[in-house]
C-alpha positions as CSV (number, residue, x, y, z in Angstrom):
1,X,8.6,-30.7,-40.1
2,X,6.3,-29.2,-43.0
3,X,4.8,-25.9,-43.3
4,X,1.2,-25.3,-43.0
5,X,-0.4,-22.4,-44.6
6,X,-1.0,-19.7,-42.5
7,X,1.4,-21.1,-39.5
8,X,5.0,-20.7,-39.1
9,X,7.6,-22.0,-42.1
10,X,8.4,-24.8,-39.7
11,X,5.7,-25.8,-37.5
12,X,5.9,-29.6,-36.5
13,X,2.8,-30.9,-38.0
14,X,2.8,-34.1,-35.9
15,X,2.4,-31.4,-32.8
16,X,0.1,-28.8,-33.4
17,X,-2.5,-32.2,-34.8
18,X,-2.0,-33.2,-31.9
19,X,-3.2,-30.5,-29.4
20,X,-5.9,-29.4,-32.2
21,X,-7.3,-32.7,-31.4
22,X,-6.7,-33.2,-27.7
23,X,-10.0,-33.6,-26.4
24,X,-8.4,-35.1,-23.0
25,X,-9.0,-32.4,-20.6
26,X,-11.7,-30.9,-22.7
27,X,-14.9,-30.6,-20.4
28,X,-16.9,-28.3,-17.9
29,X,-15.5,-26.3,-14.8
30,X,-15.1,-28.5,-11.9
31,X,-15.8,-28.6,-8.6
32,X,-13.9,-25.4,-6.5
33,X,-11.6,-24.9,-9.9
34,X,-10.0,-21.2,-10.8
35,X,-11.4,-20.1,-14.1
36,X,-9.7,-17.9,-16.7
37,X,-11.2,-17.0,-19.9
38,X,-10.0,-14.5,-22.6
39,X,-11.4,-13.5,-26.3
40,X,-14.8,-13.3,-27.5
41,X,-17.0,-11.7,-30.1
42,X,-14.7,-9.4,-31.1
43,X,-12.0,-12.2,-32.1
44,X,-14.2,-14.7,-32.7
45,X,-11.7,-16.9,-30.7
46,X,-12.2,-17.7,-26.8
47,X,-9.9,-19.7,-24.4
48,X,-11.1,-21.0,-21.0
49,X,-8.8,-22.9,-18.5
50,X,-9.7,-23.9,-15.0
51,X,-7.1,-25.3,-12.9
52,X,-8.2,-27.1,-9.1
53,X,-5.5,-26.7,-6.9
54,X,-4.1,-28.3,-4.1
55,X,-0.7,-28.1,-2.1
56,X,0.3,-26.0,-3.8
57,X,-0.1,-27.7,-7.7
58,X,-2.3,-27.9,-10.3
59,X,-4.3,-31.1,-9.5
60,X,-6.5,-30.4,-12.2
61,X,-7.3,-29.1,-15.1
62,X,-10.3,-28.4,-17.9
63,X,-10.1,-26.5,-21.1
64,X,-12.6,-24.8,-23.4
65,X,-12.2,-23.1,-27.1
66,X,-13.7,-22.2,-29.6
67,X,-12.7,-20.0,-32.9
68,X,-9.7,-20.9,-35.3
69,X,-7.6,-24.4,-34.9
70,X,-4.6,-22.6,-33.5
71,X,-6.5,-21.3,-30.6
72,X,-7.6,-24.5,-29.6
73,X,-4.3,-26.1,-30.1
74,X,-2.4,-23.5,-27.7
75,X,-5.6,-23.9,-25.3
76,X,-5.0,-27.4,-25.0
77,X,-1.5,-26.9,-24.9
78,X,-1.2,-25.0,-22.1
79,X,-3.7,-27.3,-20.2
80,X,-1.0,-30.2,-20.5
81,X,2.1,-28.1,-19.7
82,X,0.2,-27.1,-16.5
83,X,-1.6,-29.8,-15.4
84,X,0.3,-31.8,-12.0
85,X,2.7,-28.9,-12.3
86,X,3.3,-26.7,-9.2
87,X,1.4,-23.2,-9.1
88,X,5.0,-21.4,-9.6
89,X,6.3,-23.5,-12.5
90,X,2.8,-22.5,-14.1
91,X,3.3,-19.0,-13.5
92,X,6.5,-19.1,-15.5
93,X,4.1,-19.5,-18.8
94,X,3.7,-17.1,-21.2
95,X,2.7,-16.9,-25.2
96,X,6.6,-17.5,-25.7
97,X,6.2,-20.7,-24.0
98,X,2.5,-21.7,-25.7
99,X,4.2,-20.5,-28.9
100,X,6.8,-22.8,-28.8
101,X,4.5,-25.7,-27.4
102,X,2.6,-26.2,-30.2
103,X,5.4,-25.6,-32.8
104,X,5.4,-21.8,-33.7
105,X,3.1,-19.7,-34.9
106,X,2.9,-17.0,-37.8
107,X,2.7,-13.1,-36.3
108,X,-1.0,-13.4,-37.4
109,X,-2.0,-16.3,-35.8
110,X,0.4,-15.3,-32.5
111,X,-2.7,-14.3,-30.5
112,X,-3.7,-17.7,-30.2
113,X,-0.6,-18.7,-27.6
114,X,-1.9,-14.8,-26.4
115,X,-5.2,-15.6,-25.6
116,X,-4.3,-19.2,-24.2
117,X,-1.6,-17.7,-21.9
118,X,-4.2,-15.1,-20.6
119,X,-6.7,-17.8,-19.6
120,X,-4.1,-19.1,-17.8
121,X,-2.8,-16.3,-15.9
122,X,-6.8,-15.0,-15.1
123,X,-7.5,-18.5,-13.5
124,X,-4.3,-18.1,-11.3
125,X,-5.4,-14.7,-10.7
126,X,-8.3,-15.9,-9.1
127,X,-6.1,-18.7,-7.0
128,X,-4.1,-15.8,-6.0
129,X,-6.9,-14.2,-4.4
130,X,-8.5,-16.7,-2.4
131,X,-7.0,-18.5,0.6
132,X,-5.2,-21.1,-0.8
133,X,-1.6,-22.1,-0.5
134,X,-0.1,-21.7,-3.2
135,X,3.3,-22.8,-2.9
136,X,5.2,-25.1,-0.2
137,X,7.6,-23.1,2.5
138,X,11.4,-21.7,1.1
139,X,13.6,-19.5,2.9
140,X,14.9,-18.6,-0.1
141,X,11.6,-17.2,-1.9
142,X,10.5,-14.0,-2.1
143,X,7.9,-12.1,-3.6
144,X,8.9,-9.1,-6.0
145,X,6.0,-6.2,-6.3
146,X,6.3,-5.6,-10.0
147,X,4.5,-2.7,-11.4
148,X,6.1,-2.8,-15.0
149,X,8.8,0.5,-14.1
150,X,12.7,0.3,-13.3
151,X,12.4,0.2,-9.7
152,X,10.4,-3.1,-9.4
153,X,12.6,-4.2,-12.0
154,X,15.8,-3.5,-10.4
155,X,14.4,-4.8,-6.9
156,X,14.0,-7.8,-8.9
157,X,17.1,-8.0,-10.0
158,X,18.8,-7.3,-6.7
159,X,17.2,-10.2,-4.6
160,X,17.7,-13.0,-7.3
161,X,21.7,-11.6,-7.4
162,X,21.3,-12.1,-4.0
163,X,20.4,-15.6,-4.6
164,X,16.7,-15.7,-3.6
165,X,14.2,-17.1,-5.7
166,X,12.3,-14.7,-7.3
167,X,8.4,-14.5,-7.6
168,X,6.6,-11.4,-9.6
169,X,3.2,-10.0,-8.3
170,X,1.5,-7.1,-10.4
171,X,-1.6,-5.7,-8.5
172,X,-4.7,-4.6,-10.9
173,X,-6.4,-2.1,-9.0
174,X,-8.2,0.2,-11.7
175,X,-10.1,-0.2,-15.0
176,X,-11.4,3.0,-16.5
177,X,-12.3,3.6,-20.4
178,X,-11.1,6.9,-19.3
179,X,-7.9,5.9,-18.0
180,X,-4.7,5.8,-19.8
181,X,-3.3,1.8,-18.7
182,X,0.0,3.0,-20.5
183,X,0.9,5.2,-17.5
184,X,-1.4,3.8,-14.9
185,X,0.5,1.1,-12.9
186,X,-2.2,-1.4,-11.5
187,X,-4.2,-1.3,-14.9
188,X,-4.6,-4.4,-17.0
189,X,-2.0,-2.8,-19.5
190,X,0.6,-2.7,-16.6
191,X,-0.6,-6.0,-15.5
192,X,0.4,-7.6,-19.2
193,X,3.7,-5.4,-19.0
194,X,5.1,-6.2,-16.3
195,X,4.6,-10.2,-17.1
196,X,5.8,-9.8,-19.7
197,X,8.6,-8.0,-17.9
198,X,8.9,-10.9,-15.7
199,X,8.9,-13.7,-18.0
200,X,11.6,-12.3,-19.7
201,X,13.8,-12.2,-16.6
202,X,12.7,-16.0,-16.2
203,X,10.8,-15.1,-12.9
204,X,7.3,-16.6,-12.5
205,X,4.6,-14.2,-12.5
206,X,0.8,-13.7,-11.0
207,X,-1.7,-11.2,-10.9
208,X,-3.2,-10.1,-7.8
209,X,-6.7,-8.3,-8.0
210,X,-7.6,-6.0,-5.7
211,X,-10.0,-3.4,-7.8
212,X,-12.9,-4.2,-5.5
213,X,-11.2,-3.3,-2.4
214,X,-9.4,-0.2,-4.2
215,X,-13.1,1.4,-5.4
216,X,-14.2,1.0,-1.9
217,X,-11.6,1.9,0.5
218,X,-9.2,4.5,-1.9
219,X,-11.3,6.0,-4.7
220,X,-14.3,6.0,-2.5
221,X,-12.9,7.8,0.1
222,X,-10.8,10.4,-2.4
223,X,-14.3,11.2,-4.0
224,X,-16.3,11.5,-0.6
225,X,-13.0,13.9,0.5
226,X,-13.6,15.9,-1.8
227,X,-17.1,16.1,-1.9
228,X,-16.8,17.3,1.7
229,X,-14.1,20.0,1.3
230,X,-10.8,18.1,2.5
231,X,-8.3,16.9,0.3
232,X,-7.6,13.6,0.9
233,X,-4.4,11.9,0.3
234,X,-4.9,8.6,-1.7
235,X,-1.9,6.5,-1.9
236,X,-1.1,6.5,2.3
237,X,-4.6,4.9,2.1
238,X,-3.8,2.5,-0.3
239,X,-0.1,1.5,0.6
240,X,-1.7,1.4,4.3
241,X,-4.9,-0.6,4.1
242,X,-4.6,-2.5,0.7
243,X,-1.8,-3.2,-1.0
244,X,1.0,-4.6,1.1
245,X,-1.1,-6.1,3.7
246,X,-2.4,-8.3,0.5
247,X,0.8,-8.7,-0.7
248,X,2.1,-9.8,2.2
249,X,-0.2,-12.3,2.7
250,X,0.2,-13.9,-0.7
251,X,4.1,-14.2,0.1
252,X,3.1,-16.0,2.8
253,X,0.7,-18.7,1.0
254,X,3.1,-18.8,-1.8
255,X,6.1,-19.9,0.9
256,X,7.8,-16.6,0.8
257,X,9.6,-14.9,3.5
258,X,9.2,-11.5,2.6
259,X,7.5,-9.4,-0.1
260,X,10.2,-6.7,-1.5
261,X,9.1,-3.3,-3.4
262,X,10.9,-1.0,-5.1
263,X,9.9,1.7,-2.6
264,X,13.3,4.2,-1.4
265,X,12.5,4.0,2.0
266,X,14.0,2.1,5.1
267,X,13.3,-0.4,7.8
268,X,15.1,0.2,11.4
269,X,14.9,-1.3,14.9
270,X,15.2,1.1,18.0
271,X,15.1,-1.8,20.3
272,X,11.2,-2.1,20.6
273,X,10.4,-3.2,17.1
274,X,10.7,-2.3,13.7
275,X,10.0,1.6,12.5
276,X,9.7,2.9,8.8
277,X,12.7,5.5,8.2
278,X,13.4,7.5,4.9
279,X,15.8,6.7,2.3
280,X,19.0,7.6,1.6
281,X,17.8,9.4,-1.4
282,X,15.6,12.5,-0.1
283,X,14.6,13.3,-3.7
284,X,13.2,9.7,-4.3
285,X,12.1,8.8,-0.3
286,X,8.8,7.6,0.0
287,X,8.3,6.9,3.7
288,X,5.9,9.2,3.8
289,X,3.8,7.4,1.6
290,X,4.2,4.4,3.2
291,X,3.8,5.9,6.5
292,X,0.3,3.9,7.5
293,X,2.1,0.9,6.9
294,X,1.5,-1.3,10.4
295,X,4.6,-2.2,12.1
296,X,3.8,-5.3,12.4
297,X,4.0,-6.1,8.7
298,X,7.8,-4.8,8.6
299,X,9.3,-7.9,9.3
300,X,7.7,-9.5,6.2
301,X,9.5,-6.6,4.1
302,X,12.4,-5.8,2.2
303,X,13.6,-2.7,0.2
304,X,16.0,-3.0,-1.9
305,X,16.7,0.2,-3.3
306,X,17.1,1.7,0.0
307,X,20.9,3.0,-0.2
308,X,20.6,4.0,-4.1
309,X,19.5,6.9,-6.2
310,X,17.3,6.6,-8.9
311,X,20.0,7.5,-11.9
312,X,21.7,4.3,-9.7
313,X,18.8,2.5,-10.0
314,X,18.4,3.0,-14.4
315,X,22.3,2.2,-14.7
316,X,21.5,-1.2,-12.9
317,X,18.3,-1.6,-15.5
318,X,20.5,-0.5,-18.5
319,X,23.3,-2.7,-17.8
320,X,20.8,-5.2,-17.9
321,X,19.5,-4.4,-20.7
322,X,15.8,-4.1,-19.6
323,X,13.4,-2.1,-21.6
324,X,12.5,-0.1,-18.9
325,X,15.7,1.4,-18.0
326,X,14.5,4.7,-20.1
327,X,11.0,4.3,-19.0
328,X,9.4,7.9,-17.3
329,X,8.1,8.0,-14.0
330,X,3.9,9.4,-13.6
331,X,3.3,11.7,-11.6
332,X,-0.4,11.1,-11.8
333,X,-2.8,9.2,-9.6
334,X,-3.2,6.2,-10.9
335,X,-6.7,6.1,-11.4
336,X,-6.0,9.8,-12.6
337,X,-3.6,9.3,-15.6
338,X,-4.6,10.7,-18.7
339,X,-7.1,12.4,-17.5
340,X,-8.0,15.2,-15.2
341,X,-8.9,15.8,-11.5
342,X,-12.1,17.7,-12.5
343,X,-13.8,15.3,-14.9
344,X,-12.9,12.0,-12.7
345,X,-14.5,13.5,-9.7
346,X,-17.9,14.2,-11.8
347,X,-18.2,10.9,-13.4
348,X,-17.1,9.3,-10.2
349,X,-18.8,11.3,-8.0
350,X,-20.9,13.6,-9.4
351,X,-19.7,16.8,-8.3
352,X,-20.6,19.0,-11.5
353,X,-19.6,22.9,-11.5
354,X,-21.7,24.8,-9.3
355,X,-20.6,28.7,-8.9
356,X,-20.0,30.1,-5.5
357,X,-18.4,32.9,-3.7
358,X,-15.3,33.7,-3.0
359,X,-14.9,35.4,0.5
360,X,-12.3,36.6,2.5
361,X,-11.9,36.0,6.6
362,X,-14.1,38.7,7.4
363,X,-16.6,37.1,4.6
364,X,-17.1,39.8,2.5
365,X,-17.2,38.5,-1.3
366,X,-14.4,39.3,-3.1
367,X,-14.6,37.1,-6.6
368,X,-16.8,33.6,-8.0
369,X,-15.6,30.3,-8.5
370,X,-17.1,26.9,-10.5
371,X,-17.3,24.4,-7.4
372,X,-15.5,24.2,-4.1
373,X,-14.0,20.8,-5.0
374,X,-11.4,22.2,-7.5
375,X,-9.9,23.9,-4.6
376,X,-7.3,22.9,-2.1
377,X,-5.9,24.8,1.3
378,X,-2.6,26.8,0.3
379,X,-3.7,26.8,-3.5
380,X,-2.3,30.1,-4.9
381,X,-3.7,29.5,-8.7
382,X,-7.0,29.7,-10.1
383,X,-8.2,32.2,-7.7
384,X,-8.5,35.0,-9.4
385,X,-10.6,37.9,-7.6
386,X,-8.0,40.9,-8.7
387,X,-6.1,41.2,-5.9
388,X,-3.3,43.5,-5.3
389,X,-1.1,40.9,-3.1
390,X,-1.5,37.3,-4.1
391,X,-3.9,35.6,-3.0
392,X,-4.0,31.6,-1.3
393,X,-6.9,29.2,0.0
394,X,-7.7,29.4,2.9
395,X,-10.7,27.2,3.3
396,X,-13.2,25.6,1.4
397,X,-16.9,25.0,3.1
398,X,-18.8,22.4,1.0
399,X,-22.2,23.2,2.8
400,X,-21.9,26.3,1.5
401,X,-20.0,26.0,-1.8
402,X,-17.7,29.2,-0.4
403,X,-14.0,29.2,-0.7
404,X,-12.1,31.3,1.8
405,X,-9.2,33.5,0.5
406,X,-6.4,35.4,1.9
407,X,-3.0,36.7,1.4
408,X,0.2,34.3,2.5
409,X,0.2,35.4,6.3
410,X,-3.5,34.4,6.7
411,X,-2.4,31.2,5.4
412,X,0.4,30.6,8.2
413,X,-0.1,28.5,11.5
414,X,1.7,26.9,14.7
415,X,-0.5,24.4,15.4
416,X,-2.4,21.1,13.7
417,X,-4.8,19.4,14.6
418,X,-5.2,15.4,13.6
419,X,-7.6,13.0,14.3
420,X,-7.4,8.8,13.8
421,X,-4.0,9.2,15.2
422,X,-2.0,6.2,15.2
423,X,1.1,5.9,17.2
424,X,3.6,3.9,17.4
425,X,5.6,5.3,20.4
426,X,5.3,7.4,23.4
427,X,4.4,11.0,21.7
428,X,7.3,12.7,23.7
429,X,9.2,11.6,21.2
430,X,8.5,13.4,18.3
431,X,10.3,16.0,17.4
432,X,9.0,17.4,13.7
433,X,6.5,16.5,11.7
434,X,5.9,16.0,7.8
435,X,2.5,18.0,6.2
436,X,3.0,17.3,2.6
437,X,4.6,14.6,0.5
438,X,7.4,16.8,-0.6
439,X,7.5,19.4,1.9
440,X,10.1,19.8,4.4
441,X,10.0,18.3,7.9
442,X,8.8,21.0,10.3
443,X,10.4,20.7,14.1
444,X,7.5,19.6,15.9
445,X,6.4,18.7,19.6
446,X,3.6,16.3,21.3
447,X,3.0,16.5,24.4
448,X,3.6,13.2,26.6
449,X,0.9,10.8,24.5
450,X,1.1,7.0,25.2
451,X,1.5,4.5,21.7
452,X,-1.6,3.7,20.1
453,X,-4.8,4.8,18.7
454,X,-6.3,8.4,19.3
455,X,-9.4,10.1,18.3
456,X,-7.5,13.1,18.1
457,X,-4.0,15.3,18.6
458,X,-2.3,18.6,18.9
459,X,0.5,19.5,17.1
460,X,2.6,22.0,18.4
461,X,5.1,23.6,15.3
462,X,8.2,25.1,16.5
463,X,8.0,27.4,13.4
464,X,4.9,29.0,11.2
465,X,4.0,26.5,8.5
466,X,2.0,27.9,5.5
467,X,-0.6,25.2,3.8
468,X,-2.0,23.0,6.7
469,X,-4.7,21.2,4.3
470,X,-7.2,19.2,5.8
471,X,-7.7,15.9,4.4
472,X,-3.6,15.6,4.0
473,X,-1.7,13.4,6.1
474,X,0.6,14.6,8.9
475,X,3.5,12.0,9.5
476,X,5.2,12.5,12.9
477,X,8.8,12.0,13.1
478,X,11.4,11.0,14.9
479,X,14.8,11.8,13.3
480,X,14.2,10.8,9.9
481,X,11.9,7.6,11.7
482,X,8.5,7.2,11.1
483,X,6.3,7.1,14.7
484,X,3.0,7.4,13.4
485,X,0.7,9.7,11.3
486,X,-2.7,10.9,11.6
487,X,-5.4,12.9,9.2
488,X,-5.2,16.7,9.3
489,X,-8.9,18.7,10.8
490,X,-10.2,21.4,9.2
């Protein structure tokens, strides 16, 4: 041992000269190889890794850097540590790991192993996304949605006490100047959080990306709602046509059984199949949110946290010591936090104020307003108009710019009509009907409708329900069981 200005008090000389001139698996990107790169001009220092894969290991491996010696000693590092090593034994490495690799590393020169351990992960990224397999078959694996909160945490916790081998996956969905990553959980903060999160719990950990797919199939679609006077309902999109169907698919090419989340809501059999239920926790349930989730992709999931309530859930994380334990929840969109509903729409979308009317059923103007879009059905604030009772949304018309008004009785109805229906069983089943993610379940009736797809279907309310919004999604229930859902008309 000797110290080396600028590097730890103790680095093993002998080491670090070594990796710093490694020039073994130096060279270009080959042939079908996974490429990570991260640093740059601002740094000055860059780290590039591509890693070929097959059966499920690294059969290959080429490095680039450039910048100061200890970036290219971690870059070259890490390509040794990896290289013939299975996908999941390479997910395990982090700048701990690099750090300790190449003999240790002052505070200032620490984002070297940084940057080297970010090629890395990048270049699995990319593996995770395509079609290879990625790990051999183990009834004992699962994959662990990890967002960076105490609820994937716990989950996490839970199956490896459980005895299953545990394998982290943190989506990146959304990158936005505008966006605050602290509370977003798909941004590339949250990514870095929660592997680092992982790591620390010893659990391998990849990055799935999935931003492409997001932008066109969930912002897209929120912007385009509200550009045409619904409000659309973002998440039962995403949870139903993006994220778990992914998820569930990389579980299965890394040798997992199941993928787990740390959703509160329940999986049951009636016999026929498997049926999304709420949680034991109605506070915390989220079947609603989940409630476009296929059946057939039930069987491939777990929830952990079904039976427990959150302050449960953060004595579990505290008695573990994680740093999350403490951590708030958002309540935000995630492409939405730190920032508001009104701007995001006009950069995303370019719907700019534009002053209209205010009417009321009989359409006789009764106030002005700065854009149809800020406006939702059974909104009571930012109405204005000087109104002796209060006064709710009725409707919005986009064509016209003109949002309807009324008092609370206007507002009240029996019956909803959906269309893209989707059921699961026969419709003479239901028997009430959720309108809203934290509203209520209304006693509800269908009349004899076979399972499957429909272009469109009446909802019969047993009692007056005030704030039908179009654009919302109506989950129809069974019980507390989950038998299908379907978009609300105007």
């Amino acid at each position: 041992m000797q110290h080396w200005p600028g590097y730890s008090l103790w680095v093993n000389a002998e080491i670090f000269e070594a990796y710093l001139r490694d020039e073994s698996r130096r060279g270009p990107v080959g042939d079908g190889a996974f490429t990570g790169a991260a640093g740059g001009a601002a740094c000055g220092d860059l780290s590039r890794l591509s890693v070929e894969i097959e059966d499920g290991a690294v059969a290959g491996v080429s490095f680039d850097a450039e910048g100061c010696g200890a970036t290219r000693a971690a870059t070259a590092a890490v390509a040794e540590m990896v290289d013939g090593e299975p996908v999941l034994e390479a997910a395990r490495i982090g700048t701990d790991e690099v750090d300790a690799a190449i003999g240790g590393l002052t505070p200032a020169k620490r984002h070297a192993a940084q940057l080297a351990a970010d090629a890395l992960h990048r270049a699995l990224a990319q593996a995770a996304a395509s079609p290879k397999r990625l790990g051999e078959p183990n009834g004992d694996r699962v994959l662990v949605a990890m967002s960076g909160g105490v609820d994937s945490a716990v989950a996490a916790l839970l199956e490896r006490e459980q005895g299953a081998e545990v394998v982290g996956v943190t989506l990146k969905l959304w990158a936005d100047p505008q966006t605050d990553g602290a509370k977003a959980c798909c941004s590339p903060e949250a990514v870095l959080g929660a592997r680092a999160l992982a790591h620390s719990l010893g659990i391998p950990h990849l990055t799935l990306d999935l931003e492409q797919q997001f932008r066109r199939r969930v912002v897209a679609e929120f912007v385009d709602g509200y550009a045409a006077g619904t409000t659309p309902n973002p998440c039962i999109a995403c949870n139903g046509e993006v994220r778990i169907a992914a998820m569930v698919d990389l579980a299965q090419r890394l040798g997992a059984t199941h993928l787990v989340t740390g959703h509160y809501a329940r999986i049951v059999d009636d016999g026929d199949g498997p049926l999304l239920a709420a949680a034991s926790d109605e506070n915390k349930d989220q079947s609603y949110m989940l409630a476009a989730l296929p059946p057939g992709l039930l069987d491939r999931l777990r929830f952990p946290l079904t039976e427990l309530t959150k302050p449960e859930v953060r004595e579990i994380a505290a008695r573990h010591d994680l740093a999350v334990a403490r951590k708030p929840e958002s309540q935000d969109l995630c492409f939405l936090s730190g920032q508001g509903k009104a701007d995001f729409l006009r950069r995303h979308g370019g719907l700019r104020e534009r002053e209209g009317d205010l009417v009321d059923r009989a359409g006789h103007k009764v106030g002005r307003h700065r854009g149809h879009h800020h406006f939702t059905v059974g909104q009571r604030r930012g109405i204005g108009g000087g109104a002796e009772e209060p006064m709710y949304v009725l409707a919005t018309d986009a064509a016209s710019n003109t949002v309807t008004v009324g008092p609370r009785a206007e507002l009240e109805t029996t019956a909803v009509r959906v269309r893209d229906a989707v059921l699961h069983r026969d419709g003479a089943q239901v028997d009430g009907v959720r309108l809203r993610y934290r509203s209520r379940p209304v006693p509800a009736a269908l009349s004899s409708t076979g399972a499957g797809r429909h272009p469109e279907l009446r909802i019969e309310l047993e009692e007056r329900f005030a704030g039908v919004s179009p654009g919302q999604t109506a989950v129809l229930l069974a019980g507390d069981t989950v038998l299908g859902h379907g978009t609300i008309c105007s």
